[in-house]
N, C-alpha and C positions, 0 to 999 in steps of 0.2 A: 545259922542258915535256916531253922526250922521256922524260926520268927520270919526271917523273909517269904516264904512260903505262903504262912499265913496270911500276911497281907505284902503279895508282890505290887501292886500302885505303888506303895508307900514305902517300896526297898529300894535303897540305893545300888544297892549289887544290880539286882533283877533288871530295874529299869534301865541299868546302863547296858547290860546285855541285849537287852531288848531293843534297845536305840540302835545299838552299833548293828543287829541284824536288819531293822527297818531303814537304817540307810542306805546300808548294801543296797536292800533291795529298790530303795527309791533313787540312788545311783544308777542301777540300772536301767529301771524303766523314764528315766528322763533320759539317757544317750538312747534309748529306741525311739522316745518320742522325738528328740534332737533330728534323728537319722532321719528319721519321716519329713520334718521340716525342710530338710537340706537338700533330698530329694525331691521334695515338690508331691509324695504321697499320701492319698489319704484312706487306708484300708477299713472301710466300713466295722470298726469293734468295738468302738465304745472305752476305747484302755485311756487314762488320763493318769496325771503325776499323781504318785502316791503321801499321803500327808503321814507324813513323820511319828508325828504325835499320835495320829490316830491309829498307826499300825503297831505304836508301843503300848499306848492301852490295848489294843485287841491282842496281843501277846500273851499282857500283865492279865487278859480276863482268861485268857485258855488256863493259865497258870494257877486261876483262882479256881477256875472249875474243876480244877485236878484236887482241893484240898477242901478239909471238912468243913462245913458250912458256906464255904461259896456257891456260886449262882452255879446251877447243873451245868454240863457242857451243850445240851439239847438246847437250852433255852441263849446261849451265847452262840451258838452257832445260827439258828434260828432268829437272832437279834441284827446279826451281821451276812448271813449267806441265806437269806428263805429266798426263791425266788420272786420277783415282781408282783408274780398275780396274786401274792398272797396277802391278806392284810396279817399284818404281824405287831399290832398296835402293842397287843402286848405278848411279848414272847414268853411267857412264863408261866402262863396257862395252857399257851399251843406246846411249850415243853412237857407238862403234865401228858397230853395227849399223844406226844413221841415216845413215852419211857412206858407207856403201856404195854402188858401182856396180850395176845390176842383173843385171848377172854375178855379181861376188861374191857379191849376195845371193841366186842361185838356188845355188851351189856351199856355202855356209853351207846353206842346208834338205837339202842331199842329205849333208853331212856330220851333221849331227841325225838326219838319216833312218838313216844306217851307226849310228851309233853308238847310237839307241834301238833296232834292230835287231840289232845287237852284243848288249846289255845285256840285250834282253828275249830274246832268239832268234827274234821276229817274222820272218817271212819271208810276201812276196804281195801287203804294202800299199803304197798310194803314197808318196810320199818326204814330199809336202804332209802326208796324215793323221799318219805319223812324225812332223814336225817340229813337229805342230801337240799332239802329246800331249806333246814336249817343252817346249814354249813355255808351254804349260797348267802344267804344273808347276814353270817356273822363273821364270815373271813373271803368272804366271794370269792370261792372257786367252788366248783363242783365236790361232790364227797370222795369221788374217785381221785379228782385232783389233789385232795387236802389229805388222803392216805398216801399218794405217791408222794407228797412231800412233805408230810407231817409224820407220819404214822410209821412210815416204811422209814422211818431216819436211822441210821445207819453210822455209829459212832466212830467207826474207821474214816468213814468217808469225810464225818464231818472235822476228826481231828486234820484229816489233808487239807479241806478246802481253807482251814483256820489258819494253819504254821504254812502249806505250801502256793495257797491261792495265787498272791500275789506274783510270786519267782514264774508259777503255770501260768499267769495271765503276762507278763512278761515273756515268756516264750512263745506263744500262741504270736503276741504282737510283732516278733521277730518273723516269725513265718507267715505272718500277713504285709510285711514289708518285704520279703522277698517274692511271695507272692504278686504283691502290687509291682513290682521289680519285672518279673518276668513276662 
């Protein structure tokens, strides 16, 4: 079992667990999407059928993040749930900046600050407006935005939105089919 751990892709146990939960869960959300069709509903959320495969490697990758020398959980979470406005080209470094102390992550904004003040010869602003013209231009969103969801990550939340995302985005779509019902 330890071996499987180490590399759950590549286990037969792990990925058949993994499967039989990603179908459940793709069982379910096609009879909501079914429901919808049969109805004539279309409740504005964006929910589509979920791909099999791709919800068992996202399993096998939680699973890697749990074990020594796999990818962090920050940066798998962050590879599959950042929001939209984020660029997440590479999630690996924006991980680095989620597993910060909030020391570090004030001495990272005043190193953005020297260095966009380097670059541009800016002198008089604060390190925050500095860092935040940086942050604008290397993952476009504001600095405040890229603390609310980079910095501020929050490893409970992200192991939910990982293991129970899909089941909560299938319940949401049930109560927007009854919604659209009523």
């Amino acid at each position: 079992m330890k071996g499987d751990l180490n590399d759950p892709h590549n286990s037969e146990r792990i990925t058949a667990h993994a499967r039989v939960l990603a179908e459940i869960e793709a069982q379910q959300r096609a009879a909501v999407l079914d429901q919808r069709e049969r109805l004539g509903i279309d409740p504005d959320d964006s929910v589509t059928d979920l791909d099999v495969e791709e919800r068992v490697a996202e399993l096998c990758d939680v699973i890697a993040a749990r074990t020594p020398g796999g990818p962090s959980l920050a940066e798998i979470w962050l590879s599959r749930c950042a929001p939209d406005d984020l660029d997440v080209s590479d999630p690996a470094i924006l991980a680095t900046y989620a597993e910060m102390e909030p020391g570090e992550w004030q001495d990272q904004i005043a190193r953005w600050a020297d260095a966009v003040r380097h670059q541009a010869g800016i002198e008089g602003q604060a390190d925050r407006t500095l860092a935040d013209r940086h942050v604008s231009a290397q993952w476009g969103v504001s600095l405040d935005r890229f603390e609310e969801a980079v910095v501020e990550w929050d490893r409970r939340r992200a192991v939910t939105d990982l293991l129970a995302g899909p089941s909560e985005a299938t319940e949401q779509a049930i109560y927007a089919n009854t919604e659209a019902l009523a």
